[in-house]
C-alpha positions as CSV (number, residue, x, y, z in Angstrom):
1,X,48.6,109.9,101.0
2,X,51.2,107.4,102.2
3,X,52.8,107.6,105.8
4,X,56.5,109.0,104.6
5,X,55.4,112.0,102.6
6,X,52.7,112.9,105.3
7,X,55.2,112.7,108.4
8,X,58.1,114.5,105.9
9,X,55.1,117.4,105.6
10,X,54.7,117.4,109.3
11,X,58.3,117.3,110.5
12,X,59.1,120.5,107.8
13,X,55.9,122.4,109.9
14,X,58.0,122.2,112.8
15,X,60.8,123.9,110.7
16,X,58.0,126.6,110.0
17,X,58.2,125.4,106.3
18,X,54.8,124.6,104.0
19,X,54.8,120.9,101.8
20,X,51.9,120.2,99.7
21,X,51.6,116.6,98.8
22,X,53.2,117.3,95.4
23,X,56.6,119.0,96.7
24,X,56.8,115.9,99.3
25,X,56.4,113.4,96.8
26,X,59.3,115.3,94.8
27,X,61.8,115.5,97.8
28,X,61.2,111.7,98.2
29,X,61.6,110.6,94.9
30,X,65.0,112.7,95.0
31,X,65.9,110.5,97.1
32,X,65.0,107.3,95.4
33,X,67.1,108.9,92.8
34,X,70.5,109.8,95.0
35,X,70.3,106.2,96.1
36,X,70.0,104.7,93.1
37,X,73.0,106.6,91.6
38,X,75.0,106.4,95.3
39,X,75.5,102.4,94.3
40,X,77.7,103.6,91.2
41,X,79.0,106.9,92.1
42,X,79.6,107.3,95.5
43,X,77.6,110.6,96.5
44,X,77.1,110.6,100.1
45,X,77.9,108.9,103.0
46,X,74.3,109.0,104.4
47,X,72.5,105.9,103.2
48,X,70.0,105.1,105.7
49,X,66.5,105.9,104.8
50,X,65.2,108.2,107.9
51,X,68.5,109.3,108.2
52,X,68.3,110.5,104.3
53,X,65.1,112.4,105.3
54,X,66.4,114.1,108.3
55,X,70.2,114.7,107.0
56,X,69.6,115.5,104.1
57,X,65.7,116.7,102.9
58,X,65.0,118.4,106.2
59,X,68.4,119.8,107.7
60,X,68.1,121.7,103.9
61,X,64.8,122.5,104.3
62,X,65.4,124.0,107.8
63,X,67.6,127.1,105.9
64,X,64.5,128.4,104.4
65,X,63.3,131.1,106.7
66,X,67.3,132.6,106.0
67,X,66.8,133.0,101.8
68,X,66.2,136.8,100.8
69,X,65.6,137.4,97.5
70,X,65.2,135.5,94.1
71,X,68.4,135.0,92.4
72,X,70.0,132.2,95.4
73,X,73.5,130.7,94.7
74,X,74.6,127.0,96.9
75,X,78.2,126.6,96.6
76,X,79.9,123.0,97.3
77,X,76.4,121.5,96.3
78,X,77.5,118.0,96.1
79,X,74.8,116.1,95.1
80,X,72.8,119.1,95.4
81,X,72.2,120.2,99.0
82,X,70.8,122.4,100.3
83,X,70.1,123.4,97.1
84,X,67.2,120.4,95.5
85,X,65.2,120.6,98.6
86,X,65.3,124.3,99.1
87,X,64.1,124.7,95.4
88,X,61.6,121.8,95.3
89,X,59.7,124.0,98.2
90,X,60.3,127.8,96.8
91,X,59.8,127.4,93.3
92,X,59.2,131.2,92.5
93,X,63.1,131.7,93.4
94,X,65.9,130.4,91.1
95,X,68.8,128.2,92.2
96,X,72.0,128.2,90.8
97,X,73.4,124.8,92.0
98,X,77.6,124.9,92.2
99,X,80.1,122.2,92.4
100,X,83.6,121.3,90.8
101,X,82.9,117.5,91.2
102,X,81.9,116.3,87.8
103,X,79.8,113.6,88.8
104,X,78.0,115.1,91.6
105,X,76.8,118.2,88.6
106,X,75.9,115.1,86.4
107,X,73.6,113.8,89.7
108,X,72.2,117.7,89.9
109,X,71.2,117.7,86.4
110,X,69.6,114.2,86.3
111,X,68.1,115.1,89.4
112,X,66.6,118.4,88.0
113,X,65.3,116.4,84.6
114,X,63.8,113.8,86.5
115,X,61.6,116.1,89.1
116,X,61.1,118.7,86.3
117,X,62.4,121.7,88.3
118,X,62.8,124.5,86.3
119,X,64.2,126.7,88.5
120,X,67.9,124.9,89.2
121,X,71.1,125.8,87.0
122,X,73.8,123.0,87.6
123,X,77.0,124.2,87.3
124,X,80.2,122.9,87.4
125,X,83.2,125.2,88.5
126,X,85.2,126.5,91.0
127,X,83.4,129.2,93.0
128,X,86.4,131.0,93.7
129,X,87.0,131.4,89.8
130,X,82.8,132.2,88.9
131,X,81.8,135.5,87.6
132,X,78.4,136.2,88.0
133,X,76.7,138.6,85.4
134,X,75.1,140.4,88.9
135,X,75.4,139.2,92.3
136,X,73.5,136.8,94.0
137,X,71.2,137.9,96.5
138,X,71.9,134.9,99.1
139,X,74.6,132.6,98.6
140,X,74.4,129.3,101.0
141,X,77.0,126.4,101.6
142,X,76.5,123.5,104.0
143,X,79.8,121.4,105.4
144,X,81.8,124.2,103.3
145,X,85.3,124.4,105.2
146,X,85.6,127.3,107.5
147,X,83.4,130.1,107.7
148,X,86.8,132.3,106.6
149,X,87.4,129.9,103.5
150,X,83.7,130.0,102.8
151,X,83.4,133.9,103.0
152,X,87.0,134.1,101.1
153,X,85.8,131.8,98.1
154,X,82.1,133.5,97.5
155,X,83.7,137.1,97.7
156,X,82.6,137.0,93.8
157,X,79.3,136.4,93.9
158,X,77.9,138.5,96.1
159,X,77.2,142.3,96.0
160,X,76.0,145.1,98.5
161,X,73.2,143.6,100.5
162,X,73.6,139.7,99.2
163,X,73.6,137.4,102.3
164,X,75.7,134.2,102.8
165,X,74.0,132.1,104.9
166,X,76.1,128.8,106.6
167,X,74.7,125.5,107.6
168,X,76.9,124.4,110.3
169,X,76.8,121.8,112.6
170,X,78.4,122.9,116.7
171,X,78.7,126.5,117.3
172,X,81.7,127.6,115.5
173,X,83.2,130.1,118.0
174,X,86.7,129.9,116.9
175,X,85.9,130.5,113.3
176,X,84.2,133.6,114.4
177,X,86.6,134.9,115.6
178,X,88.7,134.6,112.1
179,X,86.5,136.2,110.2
180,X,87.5,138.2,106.9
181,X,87.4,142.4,107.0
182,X,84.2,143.5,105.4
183,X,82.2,140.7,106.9
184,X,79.4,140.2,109.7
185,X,77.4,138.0,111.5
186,X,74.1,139.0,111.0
187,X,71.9,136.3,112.8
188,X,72.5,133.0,114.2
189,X,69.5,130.2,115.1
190,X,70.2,126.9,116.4
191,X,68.0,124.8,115.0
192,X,66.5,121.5,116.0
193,X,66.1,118.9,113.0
194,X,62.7,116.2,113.6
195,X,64.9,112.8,113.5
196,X,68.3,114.3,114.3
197,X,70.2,114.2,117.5
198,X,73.4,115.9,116.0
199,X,73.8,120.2,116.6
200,X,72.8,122.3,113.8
201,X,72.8,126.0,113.9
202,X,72.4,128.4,110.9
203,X,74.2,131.4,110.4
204,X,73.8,134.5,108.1
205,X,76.7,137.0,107.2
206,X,76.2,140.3,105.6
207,X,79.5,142.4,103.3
208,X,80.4,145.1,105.7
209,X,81.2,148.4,104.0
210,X,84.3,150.3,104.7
């Protein structure tokens, strides 16, 4: 095995998450593919090779241990994180991958042909407008706005018990404290990505009866 995919299956063991050689492979060639297609269409700011790995394949990877259930929806996918890692490494759960950007759902579906995942739906819409036919059982956004817009928008798609977990960057204190009714924190985790100097902590939010 070559040096990248073995130190990409080392650094996600320090996120407590399991890569075989396979699902490595897969999450590198995804991004071959975004920076092929980031030349034409613009899909991320993130260019640098290590910094794609950490950024992007492991900073979505690191949300993992938050997932409950099988039926997981990502919101504001752009070119489809969290949401292509997280299913490249759990492929008994199905990933319903969300954006209103046309050509970032056209990336997501390329992306999805080309590693032969058949456990991601693309689909382009507005979250706020979707209509599940049942509720998700975790819902998870990264860079999505507040945590007030974020809760606000996915109202929708979730039911009793579906969680909404948040990728966010510094502590958001203030936005805590603007929570929606109906809605708690659960847990937080601040989390420490192999490669990445930058904050990250993960947050999880459960629909608060009454």
């Amino acid at each position: 095995m070559n040096e990248e995919p073995l130190r990409l299956i080392e650094d996600a063991r320090k996120l407590g998450v399991s890569l075989d050689e396979s699902q490595a492979q897969a999450l590198l060639q995804l991004l071959d593919e975004l920076t092929r297609w980031n030349r034409t269409y613009n899909l991320t700011s993130i260019t640098a090779r290590e910094a794609m790995i950490g950024g992007h394949l492991l900073d979505s990877l690191a949300a993992m241990p938050f997932l409950q259930g099988t039926r997981i929806a990502d919101v504001g996918t752009g070119a489809g994180f969290p949401g292509l890692p997280l299913a490249v490494a759990e492929p008994s759960r199905h990933f319903s991958l969300i954006d209103s950007v046309a050509k970032k759902i056209r990336f997501v579906t390329h992306a999805v042909r080309t590693l032969g995942l058949a456990n991601v739906t693309a689909v382009q819409a507005r979250v706020e407008t979707m209509v599940p036919p049942q509720p998700f059982d975790t819902v998870i956004a990264r860079a999505y706005a507040t945590l007030a817009d974020l809760l606000g928008s996915v109202q929708s798609l979730c039911g009793q018990g579906t969680r909404v977990v948040a990728l966010k960057g510094l502590y958001p204190h203030a936005e805590l404290a603007e929570l929606p009714r109906g809605w708690r924190l659960e847990q937080s985790q601040r989390v420490q990505i192999p490669g990445l100097a930058a904050e990250r902590h993960i947050l999880s939010f459960l629909s608060q009866p009454g």
